[in-house]
C-alpha positions as CSV (number, residue, x, y, z in Angstrom):
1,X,-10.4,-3.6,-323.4
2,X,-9.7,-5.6,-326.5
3,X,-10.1,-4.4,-330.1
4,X,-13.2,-3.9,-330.8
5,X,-12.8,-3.9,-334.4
6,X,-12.4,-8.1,-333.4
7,X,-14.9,-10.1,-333.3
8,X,-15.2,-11.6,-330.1
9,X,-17.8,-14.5,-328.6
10,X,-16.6,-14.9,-325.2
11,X,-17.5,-13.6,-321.9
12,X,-15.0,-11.8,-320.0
13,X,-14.7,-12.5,-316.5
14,X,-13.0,-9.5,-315.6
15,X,-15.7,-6.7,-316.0
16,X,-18.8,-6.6,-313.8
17,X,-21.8,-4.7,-315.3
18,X,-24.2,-3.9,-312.3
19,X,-27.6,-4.7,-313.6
20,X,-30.7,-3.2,-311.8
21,X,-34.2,-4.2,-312.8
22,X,-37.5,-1.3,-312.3
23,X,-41.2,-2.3,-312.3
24,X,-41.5,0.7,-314.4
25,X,-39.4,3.2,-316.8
26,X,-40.6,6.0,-313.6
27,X,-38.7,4.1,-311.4
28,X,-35.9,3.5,-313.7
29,X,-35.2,7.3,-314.4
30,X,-35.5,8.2,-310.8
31,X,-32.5,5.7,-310.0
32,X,-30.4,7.1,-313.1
33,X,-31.2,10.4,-312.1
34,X,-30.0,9.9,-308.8
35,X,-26.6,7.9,-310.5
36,X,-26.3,11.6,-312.5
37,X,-26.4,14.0,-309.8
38,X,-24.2,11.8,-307.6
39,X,-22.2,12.1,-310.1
40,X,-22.3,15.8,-310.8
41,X,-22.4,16.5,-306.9
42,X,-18.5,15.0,-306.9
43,X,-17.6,16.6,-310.1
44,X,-19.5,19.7,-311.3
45,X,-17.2,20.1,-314.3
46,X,-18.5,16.2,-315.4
47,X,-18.6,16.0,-319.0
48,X,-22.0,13.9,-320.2
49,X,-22.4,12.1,-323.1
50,X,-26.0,12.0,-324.1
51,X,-27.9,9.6,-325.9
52,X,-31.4,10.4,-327.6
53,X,-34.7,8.9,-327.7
54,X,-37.2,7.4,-325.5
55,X,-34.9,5.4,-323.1
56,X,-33.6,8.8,-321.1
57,X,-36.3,11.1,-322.2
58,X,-37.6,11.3,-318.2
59,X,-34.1,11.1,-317.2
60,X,-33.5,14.2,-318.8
61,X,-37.0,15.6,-317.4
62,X,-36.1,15.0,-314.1
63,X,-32.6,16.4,-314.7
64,X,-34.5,19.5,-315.9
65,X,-36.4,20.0,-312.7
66,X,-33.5,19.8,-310.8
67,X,-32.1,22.9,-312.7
68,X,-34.6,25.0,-312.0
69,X,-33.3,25.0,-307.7
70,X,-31.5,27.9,-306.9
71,X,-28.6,25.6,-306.1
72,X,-27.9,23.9,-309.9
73,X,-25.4,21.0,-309.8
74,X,-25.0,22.1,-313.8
75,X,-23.4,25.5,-313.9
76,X,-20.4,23.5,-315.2
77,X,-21.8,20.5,-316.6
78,X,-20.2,19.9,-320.3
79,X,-22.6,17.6,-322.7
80,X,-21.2,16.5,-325.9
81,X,-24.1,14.2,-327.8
82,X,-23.5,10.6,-329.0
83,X,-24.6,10.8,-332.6
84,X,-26.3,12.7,-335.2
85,X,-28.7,12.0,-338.3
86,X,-27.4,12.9,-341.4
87,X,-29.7,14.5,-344.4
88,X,-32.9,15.6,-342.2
89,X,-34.2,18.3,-344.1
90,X,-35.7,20.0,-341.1
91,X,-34.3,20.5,-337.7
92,X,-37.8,18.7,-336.3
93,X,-36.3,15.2,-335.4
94,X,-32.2,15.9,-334.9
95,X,-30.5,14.8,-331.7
96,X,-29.5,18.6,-331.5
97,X,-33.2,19.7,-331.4
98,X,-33.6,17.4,-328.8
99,X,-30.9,18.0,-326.8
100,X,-31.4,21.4,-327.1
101,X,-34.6,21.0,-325.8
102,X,-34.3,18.3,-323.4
103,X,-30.8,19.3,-321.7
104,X,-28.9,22.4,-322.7
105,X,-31.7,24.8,-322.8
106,X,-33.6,23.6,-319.1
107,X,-29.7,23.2,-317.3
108,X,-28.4,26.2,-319.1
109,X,-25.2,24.7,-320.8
110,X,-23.5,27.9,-322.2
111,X,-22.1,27.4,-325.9
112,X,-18.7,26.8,-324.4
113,X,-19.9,23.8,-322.8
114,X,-21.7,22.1,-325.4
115,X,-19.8,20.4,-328.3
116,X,-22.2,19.3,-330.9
117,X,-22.3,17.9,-334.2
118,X,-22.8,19.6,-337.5
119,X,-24.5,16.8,-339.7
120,X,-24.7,19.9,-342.7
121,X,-20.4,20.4,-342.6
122,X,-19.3,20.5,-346.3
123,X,-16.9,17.8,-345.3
124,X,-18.1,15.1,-342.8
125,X,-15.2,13.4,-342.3
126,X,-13.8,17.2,-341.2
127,X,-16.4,17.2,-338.7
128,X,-15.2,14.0,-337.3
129,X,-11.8,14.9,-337.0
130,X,-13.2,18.3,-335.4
131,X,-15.3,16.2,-332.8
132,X,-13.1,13.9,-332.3
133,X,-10.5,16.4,-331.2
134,X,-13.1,18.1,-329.0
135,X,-13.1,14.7,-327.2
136,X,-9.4,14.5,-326.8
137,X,-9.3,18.2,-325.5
138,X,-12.3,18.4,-323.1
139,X,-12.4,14.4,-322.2
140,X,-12.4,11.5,-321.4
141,X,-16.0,11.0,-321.4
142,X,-17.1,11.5,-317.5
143,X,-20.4,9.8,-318.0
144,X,-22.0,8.1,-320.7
145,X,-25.6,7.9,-320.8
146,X,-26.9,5.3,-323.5
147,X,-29.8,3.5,-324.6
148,X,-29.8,0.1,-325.8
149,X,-31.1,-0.2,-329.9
150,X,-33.7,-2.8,-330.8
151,X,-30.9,-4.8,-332.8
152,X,-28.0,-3.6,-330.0
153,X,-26.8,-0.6,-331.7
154,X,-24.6,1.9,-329.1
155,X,-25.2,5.4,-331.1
156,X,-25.0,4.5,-334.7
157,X,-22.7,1.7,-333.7
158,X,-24.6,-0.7,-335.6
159,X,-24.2,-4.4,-336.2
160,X,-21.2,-5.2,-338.3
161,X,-18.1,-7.1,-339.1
162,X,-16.0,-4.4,-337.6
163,X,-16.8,-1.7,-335.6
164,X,-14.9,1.8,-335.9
165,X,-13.1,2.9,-332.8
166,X,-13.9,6.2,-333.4
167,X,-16.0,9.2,-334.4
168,X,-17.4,8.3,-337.5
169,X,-20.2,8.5,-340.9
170,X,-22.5,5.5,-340.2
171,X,-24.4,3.5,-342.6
172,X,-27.6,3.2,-340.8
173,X,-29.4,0.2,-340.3
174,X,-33.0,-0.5,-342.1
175,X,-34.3,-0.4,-338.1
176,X,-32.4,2.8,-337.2
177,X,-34.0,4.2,-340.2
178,X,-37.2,4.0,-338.6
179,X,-36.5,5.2,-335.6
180,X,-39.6,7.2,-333.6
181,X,-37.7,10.3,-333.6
182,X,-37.3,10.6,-337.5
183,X,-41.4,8.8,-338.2
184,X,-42.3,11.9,-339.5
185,X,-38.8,13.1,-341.6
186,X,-40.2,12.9,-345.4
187,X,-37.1,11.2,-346.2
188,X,-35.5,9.0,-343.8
189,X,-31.4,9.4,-343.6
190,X,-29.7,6.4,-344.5
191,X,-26.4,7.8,-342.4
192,X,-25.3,9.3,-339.3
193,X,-22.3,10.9,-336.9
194,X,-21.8,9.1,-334.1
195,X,-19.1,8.5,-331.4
196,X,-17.0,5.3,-332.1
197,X,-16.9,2.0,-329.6
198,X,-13.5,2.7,-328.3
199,X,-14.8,6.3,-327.3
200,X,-17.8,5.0,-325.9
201,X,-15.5,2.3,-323.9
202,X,-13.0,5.2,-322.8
203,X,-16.1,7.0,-320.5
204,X,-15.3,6.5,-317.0
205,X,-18.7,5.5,-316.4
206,X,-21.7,4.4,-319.0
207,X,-25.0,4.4,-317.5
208,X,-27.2,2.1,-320.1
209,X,-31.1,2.3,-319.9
210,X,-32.9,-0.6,-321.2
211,X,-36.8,0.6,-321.5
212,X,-39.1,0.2,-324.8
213,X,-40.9,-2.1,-326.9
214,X,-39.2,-4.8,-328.8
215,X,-36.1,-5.0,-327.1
216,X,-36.7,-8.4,-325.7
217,X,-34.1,-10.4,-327.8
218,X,-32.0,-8.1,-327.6
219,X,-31.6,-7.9,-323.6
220,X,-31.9,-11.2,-323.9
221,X,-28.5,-11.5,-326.1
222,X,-26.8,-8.8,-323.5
223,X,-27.0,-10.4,-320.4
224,X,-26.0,-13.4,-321.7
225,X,-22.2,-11.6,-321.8
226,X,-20.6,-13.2,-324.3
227,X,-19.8,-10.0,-326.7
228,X,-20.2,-10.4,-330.4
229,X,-20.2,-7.0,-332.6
230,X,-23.6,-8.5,-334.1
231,X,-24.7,-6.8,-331.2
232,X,-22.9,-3.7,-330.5
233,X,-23.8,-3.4,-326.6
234,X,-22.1,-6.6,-325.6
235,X,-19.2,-4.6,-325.5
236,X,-20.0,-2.8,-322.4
237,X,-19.0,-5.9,-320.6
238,X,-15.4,-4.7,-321.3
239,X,-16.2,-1.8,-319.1
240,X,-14.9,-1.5,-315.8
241,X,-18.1,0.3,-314.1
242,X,-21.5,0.0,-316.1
243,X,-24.7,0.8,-314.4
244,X,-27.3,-1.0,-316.5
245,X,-31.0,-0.3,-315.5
246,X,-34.0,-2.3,-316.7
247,X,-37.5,-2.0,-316.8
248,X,-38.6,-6.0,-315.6
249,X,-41.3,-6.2,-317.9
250,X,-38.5,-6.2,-320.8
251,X,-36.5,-9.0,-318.9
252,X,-40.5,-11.2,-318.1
253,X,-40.8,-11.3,-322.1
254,X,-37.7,-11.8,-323.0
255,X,-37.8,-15.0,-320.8
């Protein structure tokens, strides 16, 4: 896979990223819904990496209303999340209360199967080391569910000179900082837990959703495949099986 904490501006050859374009983001999350429970249908014991935010919101909806059937493909499901904000002074806004909500509550992942992160651990880098060896003992990652960041962050993976392999504290990004899911926080956090590149990379599948406003560019700059850690998701193109959905209209403007 390369070393990702290398900065690279060349295309690799040897990886093929299956991209799939949607008229809409309905369309979108019915096809990686579909990609999930395939999935989950040939290993019910498939741990999931979940992103938060808009991109897999009705992914995760649609997930839901296939756990209410008698016959659940998630009675062994694991989740671990992909990152975390750090300094919210409520729980209104965290990727746990989201999660929670969206996924471990509606599929009923017991506590055994859920491995989250503590952003309020006395000692952070502690909590990295714990999450980290969570991921060595339960994983690899089975699937990796992502969304692509308006400046090509993967998690808190932002832009930068190098990127860390691993779990990590993240200085966040001015745009991650105002990210939807924290527009009400009275204080926005300025860091965040998140799952390194290299863990990211080791997944056995990522399934990246391209949907949103202001994401042109940045599309734009992925399917161009030459990988640059100014932009975080080019890196997926060292993957051996990425499913990559996107809505069209993103693709029409960023044309």
């Amino acid at each position: 896979m390369g070393d990702p904490e290398i900065s690279s501006n060349g295309k690799n050859s040897r990886s093929i990223m299956n991209i799939s374009y949607f008229s809409n983001a309905s369309a979108m999350s019915q096809k990686a819904a579909a990609i999930v429970l395939e999935d989950l249908d040939k290993n019910p014991e498939l741990l999931l990496c979940a992103a938060t935010g808009s991109s897999p919101k009705m992914l995760y909806q649609l997930l839901a209303e296939e756990g209410q059937k008698p016959s659940s493909f998630f009675q062994k499901t694991r989740v671990i999340p992909l990152d975390e904000w750090i300094g919210l002074t409520t729980s209104k806004g965290s990727c746990h209360a989201y999660i929670q909500e969206q996924l471990v509550v509606p599929l009923q992942i017991s506590k055994d199967r859920y491995f989250g992160f503590n952003a309020e651990a006395a000692d952070l880098d502690k909590e990295c080391e714990r999450i980290q060896k969570s991921l060595q003992q339960e994983g690899p990652i089975d699937l990796c569910i992502l969304g692509l960041g308006k400046n090509g962050h993967l998690g808190f993976n932002e832009p930068a000179t190098e990127l860390k392999l691993h779990c990590h504290v993240a200085t966040l990004a001015p745009q991650s900082q105002e990210h939807a899911m924290i527009g009400s926080a009275p204080t926005k956090p300025t860091k965040g837990l998140t799952l390194g590149i290299q863990d990211i990379l080791d997944a056995k599948k990522i399934l990246l959703l391209v949907s949103g406003d202001g994401k042109a560019e940045v599309t734009k700059q992925l399917l161009s495949g030459s990988i640059t850690n100014d932009c975080p998701a080019t890196w997926l193109w060292r993957h051996s099986h990425v499913e990559c959905l996107i809505e069209h209209d993103i693709v029409n403007t960023a044309t």
